[in-house]
C-alpha positions as CSV (number, residue, x, y, z in Angstrom):
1,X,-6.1,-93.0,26.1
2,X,-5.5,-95.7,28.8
3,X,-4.2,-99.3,27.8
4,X,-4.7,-102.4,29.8
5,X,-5.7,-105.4,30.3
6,X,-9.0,-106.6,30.9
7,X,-10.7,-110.5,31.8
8,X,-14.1,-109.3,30.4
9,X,-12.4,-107.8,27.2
10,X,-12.9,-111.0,24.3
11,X,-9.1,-110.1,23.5
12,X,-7.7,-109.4,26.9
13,X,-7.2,-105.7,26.4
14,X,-8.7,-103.0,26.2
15,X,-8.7,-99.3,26.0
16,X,-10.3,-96.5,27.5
17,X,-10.5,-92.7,27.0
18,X,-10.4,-90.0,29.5
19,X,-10.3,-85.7,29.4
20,X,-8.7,-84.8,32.3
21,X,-7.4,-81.9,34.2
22,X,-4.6,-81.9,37.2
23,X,-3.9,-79.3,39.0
24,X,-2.1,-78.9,42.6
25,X,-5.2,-79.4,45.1
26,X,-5.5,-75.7,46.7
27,X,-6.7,-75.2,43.0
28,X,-9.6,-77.9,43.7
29,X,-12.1,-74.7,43.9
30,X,-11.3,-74.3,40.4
31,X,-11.6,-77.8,39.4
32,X,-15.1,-78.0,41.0
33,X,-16.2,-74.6,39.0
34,X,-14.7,-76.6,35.6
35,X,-17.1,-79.4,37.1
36,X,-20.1,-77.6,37.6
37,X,-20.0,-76.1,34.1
38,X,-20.0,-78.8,32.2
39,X,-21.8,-80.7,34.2
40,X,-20.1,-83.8,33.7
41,X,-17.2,-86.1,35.2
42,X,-16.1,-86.0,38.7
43,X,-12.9,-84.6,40.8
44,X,-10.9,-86.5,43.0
45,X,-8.0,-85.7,45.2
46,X,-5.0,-87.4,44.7
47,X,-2.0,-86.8,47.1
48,X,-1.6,-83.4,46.4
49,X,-3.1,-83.2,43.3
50,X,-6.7,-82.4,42.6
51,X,-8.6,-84.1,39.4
52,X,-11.4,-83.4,37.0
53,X,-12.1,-86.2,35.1
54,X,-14.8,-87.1,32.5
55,X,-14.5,-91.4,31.5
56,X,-18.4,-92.0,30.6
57,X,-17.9,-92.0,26.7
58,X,-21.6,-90.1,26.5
59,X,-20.2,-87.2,28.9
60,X,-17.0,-86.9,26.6
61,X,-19.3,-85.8,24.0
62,X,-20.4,-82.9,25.9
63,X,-15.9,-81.8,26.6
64,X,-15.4,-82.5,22.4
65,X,-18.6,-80.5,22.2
66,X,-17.3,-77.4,23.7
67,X,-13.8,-77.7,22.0
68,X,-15.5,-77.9,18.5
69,X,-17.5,-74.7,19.4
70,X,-13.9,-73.0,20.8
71,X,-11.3,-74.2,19.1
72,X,-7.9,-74.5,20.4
73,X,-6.0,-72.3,19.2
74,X,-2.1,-74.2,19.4
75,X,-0.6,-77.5,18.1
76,X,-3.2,-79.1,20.7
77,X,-6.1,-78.6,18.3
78,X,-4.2,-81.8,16.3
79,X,-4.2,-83.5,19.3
80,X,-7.9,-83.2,20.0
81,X,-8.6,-84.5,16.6
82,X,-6.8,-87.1,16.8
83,X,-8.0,-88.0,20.3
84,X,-11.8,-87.7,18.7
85,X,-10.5,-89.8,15.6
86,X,-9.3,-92.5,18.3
87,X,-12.4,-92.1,20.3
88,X,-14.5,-92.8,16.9
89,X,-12.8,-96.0,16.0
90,X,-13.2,-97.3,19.9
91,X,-17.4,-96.2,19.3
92,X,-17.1,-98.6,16.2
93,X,-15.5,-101.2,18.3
94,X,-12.5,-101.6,16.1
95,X,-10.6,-102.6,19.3
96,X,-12.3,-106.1,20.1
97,X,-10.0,-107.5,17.3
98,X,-6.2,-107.8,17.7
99,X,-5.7,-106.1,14.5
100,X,-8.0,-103.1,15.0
101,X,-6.6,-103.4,18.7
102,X,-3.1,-102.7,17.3
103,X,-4.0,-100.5,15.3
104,X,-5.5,-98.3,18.1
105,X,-2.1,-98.9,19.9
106,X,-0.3,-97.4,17.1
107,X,-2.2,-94.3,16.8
108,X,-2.0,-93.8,20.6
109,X,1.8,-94.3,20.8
110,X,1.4,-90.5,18.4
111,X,-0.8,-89.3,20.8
112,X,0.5,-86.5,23.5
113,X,3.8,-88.6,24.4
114,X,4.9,-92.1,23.7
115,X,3.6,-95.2,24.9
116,X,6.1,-96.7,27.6
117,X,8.8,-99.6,26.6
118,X,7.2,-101.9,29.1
119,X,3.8,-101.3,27.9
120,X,5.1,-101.6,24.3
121,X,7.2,-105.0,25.4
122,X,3.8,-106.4,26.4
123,X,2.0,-105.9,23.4
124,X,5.1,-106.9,21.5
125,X,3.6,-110.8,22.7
126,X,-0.3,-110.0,20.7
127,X,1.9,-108.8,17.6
128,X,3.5,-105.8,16.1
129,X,2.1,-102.6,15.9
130,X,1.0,-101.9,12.2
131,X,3.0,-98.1,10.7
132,X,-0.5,-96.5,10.4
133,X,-1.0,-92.4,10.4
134,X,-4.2,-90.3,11.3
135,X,-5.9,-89.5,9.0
136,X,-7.1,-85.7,9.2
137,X,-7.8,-82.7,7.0
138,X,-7.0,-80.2,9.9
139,X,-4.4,-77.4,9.2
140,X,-2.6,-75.7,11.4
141,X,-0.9,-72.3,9.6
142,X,-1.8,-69.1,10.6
143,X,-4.2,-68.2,8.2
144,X,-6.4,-71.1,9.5
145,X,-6.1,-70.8,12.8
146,X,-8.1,-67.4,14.6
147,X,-6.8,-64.3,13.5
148,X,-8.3,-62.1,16.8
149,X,-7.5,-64.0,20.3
150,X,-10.2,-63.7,22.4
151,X,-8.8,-61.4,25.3
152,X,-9.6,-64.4,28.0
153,X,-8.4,-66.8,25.6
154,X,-5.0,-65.0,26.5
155,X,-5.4,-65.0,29.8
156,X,-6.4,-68.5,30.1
157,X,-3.6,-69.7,28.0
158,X,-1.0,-67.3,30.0
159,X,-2.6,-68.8,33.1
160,X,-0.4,-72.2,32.4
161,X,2.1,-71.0,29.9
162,X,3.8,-67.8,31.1
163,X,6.8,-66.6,32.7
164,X,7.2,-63.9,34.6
165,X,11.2,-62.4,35.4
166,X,12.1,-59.2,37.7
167,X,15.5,-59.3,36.1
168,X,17.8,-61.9,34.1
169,X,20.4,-62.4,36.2
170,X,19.8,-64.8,38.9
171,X,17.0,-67.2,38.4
172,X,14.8,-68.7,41.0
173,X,11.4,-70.8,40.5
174,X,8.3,-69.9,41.8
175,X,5.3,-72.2,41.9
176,X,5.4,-74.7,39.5
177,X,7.6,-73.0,37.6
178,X,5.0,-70.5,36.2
179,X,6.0,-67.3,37.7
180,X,10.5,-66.7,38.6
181,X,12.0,-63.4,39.3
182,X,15.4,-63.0,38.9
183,X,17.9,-60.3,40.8
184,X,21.3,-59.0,40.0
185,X,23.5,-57.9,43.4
186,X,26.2,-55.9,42.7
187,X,28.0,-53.0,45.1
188,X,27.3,-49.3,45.0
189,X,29.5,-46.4,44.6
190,X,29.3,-46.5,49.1
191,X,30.5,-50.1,49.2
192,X,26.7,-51.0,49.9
193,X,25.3,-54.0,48.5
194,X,22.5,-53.6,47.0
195,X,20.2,-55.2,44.6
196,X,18.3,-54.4,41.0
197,X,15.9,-55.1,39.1
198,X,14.1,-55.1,35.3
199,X,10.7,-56.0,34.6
200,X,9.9,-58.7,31.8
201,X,7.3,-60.6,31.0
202,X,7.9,-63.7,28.6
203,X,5.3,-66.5,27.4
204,X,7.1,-69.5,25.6
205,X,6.4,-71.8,23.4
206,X,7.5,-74.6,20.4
207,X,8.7,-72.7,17.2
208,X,5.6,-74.3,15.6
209,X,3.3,-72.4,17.6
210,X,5.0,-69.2,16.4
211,X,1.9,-68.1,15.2
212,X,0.3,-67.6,18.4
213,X,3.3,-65.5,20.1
214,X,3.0,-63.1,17.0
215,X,-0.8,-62.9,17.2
216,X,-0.4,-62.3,20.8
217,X,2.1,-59.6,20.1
218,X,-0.3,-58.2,17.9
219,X,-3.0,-57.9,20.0
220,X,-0.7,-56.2,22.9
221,X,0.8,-54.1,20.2
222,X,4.0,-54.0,21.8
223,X,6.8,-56.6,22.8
224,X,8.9,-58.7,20.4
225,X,9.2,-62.6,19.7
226,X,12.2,-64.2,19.5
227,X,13.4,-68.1,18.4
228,X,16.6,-69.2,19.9
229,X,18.2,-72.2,18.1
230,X,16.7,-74.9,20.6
231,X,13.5,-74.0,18.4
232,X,12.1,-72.7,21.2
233,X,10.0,-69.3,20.7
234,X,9.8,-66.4,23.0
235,X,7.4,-63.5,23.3
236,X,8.9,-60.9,25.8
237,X,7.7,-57.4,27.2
238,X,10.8,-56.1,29.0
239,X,10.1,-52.3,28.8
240,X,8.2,-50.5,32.2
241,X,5.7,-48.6,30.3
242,X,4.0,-51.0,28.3
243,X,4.0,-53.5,31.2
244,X,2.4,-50.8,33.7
245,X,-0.3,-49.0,30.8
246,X,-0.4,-52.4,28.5
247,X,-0.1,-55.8,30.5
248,X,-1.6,-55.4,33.9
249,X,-4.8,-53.5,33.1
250,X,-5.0,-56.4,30.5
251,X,-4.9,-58.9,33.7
252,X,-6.9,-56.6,35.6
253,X,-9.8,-56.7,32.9
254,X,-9.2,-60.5,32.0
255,X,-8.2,-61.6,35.6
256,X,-6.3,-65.1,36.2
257,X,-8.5,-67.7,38.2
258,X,-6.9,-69.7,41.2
259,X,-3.7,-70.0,42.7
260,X,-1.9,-68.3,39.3
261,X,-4.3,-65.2,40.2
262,X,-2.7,-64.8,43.9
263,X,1.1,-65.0,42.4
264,X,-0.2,-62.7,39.5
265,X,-1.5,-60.0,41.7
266,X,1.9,-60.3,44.1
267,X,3.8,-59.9,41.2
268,X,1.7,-56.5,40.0
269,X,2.6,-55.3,43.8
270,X,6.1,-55.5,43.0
271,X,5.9,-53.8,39.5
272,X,3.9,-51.1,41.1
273,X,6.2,-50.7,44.0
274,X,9.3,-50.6,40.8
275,X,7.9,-48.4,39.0
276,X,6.1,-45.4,42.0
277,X,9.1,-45.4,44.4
278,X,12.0,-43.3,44.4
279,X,14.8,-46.2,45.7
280,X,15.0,-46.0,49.2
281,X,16.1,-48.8,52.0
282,X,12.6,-49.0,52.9
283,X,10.9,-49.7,49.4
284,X,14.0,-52.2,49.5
285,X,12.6,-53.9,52.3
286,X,8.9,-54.1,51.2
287,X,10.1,-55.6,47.9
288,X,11.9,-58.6,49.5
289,X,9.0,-58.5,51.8
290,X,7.1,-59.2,48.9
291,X,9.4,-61.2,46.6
292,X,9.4,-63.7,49.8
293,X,5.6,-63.8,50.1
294,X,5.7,-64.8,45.9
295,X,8.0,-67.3,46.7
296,X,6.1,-68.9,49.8
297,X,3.1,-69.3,47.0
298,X,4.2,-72.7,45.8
């Protein structure tokens, strides 16, 4: 929800809605295919960002359509509704008035992130923003939400969410900071340095979307989830045979789309190349080989 002023609005402001995706723009392939089925919006390239974005308030009704016909499945779902609450009072035009106006303002500062102290400065001059609260009957424990993820559900959701480690030693970013691999160095019993590595695979999230680490454990039927005491929750794989027989012929069934697919599929290279190889300087080689062609992918 975009705030602003406006010289046709009768109060000066106004405010506007908007769905929108960003991605980096050698994704814009993807954005186009998200285009063409809905149907709706348009996408833009923006330095090096690519954009679908749907403003028309009759097109939005065809994105809220497909979100109340597949739920989200996280804390977003309370963000759609109150984005759709927000996008009922603007229909109604409770926003040509300063008080309704305000009120808008308020619920939108609780919506995704904070409006910013300039922004809040300047409507400071129309009047304070009224303590208001959504109103909503949505519920978000576990027993409401899905009990059986659907498989590209996961996929999708891993597709922006996961991490993937080759050890936890040293860590170094990959992409946008999707996919890292980590090495240890250390000195072998011939004084050669050499280099290891352990497999893991780790999706994180806010402890109070615990629900969905645990129902994805469930449906991979093997890992563990952890919470640390930032409140951050972890689901981890870290054990070679259920990442080989579990985890990739998951992604291989349910494959990644865009640029996440090409770092996906590097990193199933190296697992392979882990776990079929007897060490050797060679297979040495072709993993750094590889490691550097997943770290080129950014």
């Amino acid at each position: 929800m975009s705030i602003f002023k406006s010289k046709t609005a009768a109060i000066g402001w106004t405010v506007e809605p908007c769905f929108i995706i960003t991605l980096h723009v050698r994704d814009l392939e993807l954005l186009n295919s998200i285009r063409g089925f809905f149907s709706v919006g348009s996408v833009l390239i923006v330095g090096n960002d690519a954009r679908f974005r749907v403003r028309s308030r009759s097109e939005l009704n065809v994105i809220i359509a497909h979100f109340n016909n597949y739920p989200l499945q996280t804390t977003k779902a309370l963000n759609f509704t109150y984005f759709c609450e927000i996008l009922n009072f603007i229909n109604n035009r409770v926003h040509t008035n300063i008080p309704g106006f305000l009120k808008l303002c308020s619920l939108i500062n609780k919506l995704n992130k904070p409006l910013s102290q300039p922004l809040l400065d300047k409507l400071a001059e129309i009047g304070p923003l009224p303590s208001v609260e959504f109103e909503t009957s949505l519920n978000l424990s576990a027993s409401n939400i899905e009990q059986v993820l659907n498989p590209y559900w996961i996929s999708g959701f891993a597709l922006f969410f996961l991490t993937l480690f080759l050890s936890e030693i040293t860590k170094k970013k990959l992409g946008e900071g999707c996919f890292t691999y980590f090495t240890k160095t250390r000195v072998n019993s011939a004084g050669k340095t050499v280099k290891d590595y352990s497999l893991v695979f780790e999706i994180s999230q806010r402890t109070q979307d615990l629900h969905i680490l645990n129902l994805i454990a469930s449906y991979f039927k093997t890992g563990k989830v952890y919470t640390d005491t930032s409140r951050i929750s972890r689901y981890r794989l870290r054990t070679k045979d259920p990442i080989s027989n579990t985890l990739i012929p998951h992604f291989k069934n349910y494959p990644l789309a865009g640029h996440k697919a090409l770092q996906c599929s590097l990193w199933f290279k190296i697992v392979c190349l882990l776990n079929d190889q007897v060490r050797t300087e060679q297979r040495d080689i072709e993993l750094e080989k590889l490691i550097k062609e997943l770290s080129d992918l950014k």
